[in-house]
Short mmCIF file of the C-alpha atoms (twelve columns), coordinates in Angstrom:
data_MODEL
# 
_entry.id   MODEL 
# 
loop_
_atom_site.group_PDB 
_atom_site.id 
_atom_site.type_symbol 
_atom_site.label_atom_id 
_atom_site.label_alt_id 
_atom_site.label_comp_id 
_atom_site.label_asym_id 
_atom_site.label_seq_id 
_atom_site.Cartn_x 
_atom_site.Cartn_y 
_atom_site.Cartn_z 
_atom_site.pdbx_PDB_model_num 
ATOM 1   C CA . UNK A 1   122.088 89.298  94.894  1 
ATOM 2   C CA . UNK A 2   118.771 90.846  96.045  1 
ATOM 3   C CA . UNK A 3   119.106 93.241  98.679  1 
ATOM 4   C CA . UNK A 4   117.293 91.178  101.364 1 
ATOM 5   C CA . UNK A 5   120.147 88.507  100.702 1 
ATOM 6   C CA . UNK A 6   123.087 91.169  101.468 1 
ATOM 7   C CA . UNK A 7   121.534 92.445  104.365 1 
ATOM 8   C CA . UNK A 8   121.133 88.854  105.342 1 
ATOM 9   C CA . UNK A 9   124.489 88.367  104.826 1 
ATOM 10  C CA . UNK A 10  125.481 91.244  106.967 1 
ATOM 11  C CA . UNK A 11  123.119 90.825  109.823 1 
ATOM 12  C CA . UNK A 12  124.405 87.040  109.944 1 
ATOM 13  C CA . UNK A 13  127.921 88.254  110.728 1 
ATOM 14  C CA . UNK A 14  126.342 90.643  113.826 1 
ATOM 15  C CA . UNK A 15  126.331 89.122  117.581 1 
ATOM 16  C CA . UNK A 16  122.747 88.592  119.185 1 
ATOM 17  C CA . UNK A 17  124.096 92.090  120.955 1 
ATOM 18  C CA . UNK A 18  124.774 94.164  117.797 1 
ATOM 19  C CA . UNK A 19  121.955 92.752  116.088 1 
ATOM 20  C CA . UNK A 20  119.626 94.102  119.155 1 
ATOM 21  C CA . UNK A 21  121.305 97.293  119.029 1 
ATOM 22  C CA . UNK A 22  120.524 97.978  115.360 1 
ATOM 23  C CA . UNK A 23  117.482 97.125  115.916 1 
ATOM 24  C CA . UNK A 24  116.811 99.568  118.847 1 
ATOM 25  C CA . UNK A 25  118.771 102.243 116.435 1 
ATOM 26  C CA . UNK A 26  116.217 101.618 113.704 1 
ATOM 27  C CA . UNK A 27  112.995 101.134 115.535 1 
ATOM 28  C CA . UNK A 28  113.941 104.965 116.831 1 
ATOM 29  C CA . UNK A 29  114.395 106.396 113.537 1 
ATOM 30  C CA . UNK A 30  111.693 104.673 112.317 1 
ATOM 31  C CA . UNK A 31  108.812 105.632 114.907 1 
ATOM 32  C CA . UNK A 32  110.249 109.345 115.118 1 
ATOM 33  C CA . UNK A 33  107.589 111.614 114.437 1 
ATOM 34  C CA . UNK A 34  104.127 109.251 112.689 1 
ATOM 35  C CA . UNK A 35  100.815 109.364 113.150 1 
ATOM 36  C CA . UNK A 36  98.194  106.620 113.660 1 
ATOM 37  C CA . UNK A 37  95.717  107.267 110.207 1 
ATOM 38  C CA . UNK A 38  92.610  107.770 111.872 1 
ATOM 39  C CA . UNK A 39  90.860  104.803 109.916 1 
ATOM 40  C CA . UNK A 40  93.117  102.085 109.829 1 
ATOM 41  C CA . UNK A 41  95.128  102.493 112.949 1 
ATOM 42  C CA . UNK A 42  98.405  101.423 111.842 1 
ATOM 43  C CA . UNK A 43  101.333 104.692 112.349 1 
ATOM 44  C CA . UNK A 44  101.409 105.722 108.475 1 
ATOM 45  C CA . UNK A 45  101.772 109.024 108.013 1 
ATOM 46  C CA . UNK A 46  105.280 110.336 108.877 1 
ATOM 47  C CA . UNK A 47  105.189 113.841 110.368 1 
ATOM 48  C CA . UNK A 48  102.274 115.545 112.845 1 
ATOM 49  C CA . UNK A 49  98.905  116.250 111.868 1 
ATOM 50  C CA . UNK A 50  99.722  119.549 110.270 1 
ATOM 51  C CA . UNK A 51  102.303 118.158 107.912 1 
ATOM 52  C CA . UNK A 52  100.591 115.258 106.869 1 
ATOM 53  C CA . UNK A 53  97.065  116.764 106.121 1 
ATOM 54  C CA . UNK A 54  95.592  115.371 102.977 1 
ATOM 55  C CA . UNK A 55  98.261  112.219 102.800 1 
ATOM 56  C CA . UNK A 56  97.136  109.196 101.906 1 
ATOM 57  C CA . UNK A 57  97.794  106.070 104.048 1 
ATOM 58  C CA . UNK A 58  99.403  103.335 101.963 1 
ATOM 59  C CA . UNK A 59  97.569  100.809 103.837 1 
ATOM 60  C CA . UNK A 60  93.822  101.844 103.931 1 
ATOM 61  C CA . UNK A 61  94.139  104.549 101.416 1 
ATOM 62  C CA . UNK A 62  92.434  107.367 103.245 1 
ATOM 63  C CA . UNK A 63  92.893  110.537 102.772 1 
ATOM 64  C CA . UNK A 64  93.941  112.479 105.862 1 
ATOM 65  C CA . UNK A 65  91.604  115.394 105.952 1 
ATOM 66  C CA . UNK A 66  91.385  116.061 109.318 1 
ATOM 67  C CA . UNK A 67  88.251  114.135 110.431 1 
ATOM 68  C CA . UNK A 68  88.001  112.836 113.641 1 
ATOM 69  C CA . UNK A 69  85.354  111.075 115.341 1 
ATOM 70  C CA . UNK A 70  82.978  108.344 112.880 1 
ATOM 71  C CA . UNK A 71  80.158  110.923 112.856 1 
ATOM 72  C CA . UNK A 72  82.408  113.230 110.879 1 
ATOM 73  C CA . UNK A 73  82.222  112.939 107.128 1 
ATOM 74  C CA . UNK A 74  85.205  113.511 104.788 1 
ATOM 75  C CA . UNK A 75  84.858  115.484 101.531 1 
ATOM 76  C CA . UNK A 76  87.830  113.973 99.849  1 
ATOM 77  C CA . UNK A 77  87.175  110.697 100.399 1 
ATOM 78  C CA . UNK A 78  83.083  110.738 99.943  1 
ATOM 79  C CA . UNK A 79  81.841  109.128 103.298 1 
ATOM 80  C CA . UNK A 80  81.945  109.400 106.970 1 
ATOM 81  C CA . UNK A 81  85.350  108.143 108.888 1 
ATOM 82  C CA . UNK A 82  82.940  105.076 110.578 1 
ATOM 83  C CA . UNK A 83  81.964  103.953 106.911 1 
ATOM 84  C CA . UNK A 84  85.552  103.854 106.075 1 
ATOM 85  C CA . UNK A 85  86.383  102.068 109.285 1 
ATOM 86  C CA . UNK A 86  83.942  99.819  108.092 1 
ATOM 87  C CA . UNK A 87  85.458  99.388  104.639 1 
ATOM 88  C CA . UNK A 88  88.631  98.599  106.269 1 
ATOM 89  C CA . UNK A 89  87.430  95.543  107.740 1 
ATOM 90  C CA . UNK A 90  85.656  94.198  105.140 1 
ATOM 91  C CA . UNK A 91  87.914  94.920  102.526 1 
ATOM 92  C CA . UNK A 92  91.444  96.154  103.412 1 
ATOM 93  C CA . UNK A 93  90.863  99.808  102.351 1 
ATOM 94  C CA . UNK A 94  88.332  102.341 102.709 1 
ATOM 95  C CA . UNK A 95  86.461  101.790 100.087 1 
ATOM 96  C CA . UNK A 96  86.386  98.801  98.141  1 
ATOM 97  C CA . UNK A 97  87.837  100.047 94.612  1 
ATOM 98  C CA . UNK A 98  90.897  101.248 96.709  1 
ATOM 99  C CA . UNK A 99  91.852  97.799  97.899  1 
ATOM 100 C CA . UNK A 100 93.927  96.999  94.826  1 
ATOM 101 C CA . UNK A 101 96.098  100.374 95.934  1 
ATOM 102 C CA . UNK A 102 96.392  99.220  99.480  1 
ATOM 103 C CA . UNK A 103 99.302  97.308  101.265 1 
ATOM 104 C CA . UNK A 104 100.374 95.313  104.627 1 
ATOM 105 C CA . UNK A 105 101.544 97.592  107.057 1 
ATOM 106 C CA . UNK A 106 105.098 97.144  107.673 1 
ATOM 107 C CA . UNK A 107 106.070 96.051  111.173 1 
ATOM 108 C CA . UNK A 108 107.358 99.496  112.229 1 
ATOM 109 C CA . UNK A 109 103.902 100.752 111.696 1 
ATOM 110 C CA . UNK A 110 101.792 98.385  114.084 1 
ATOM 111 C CA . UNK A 111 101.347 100.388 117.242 1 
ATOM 112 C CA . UNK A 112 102.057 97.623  119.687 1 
ATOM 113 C CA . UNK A 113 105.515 96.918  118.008 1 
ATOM 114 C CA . UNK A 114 106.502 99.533  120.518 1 
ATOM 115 C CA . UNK A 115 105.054 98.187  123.006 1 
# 
């Protein structure tokens, strides 16, 4: 049984009240303490600026070095924050030889999930 089946099973067995109370329990400990990356948007990068410096977002795959307006450009990741906005949209990552790294962003990390 995969594990989306047992938790299936379990969240079957929960009232529409209990189900909406895990819910609120997890969307808390899931948006405690992220960060929007600063090319994609989506809240990726768990922890405030400071601790996440230099992560990489799983979704665009940009490096978090700190930049933050278009103009500025990024040593680690070889071009300007606008260029990688850019990328994003026409390819799903910054850069087009990162898409292949790249995922979906999980619902948790869509900004407007919380409303």
């Amino acid at each position: 049984m995969t594990a989306s089946e047992k938790l299936r099973l379990i969240t079957d067995s929960l009232s529409e009240q209990q189900k909406l109370s895990l819910i609120e329990v997890l969307t808390v400990n899931v948006n405690k303490n992220r960060t929007k990356c600063r090319c994609c948007g989506y809240l990726t990068l768990e922890g405030s600026p400071q601790e996440n410096a230099y992560d990489i977002c799983p979704v665009c795959f940009w490096e978090n070095d700190g930049c933050k307006s278009d103009e500025d450009y990024s040593e680690p990741n070889h071009m300007t924050l606008g260029e990688a906005k850019q990328n994003y949209i026409k390819f799903g990552a910054c850069d087009q030889q990162s898409a292949e790294n790249t995922r979906s962003p999980m619902y948790f990390e869509v900004p407007e999930f919380y409303g």
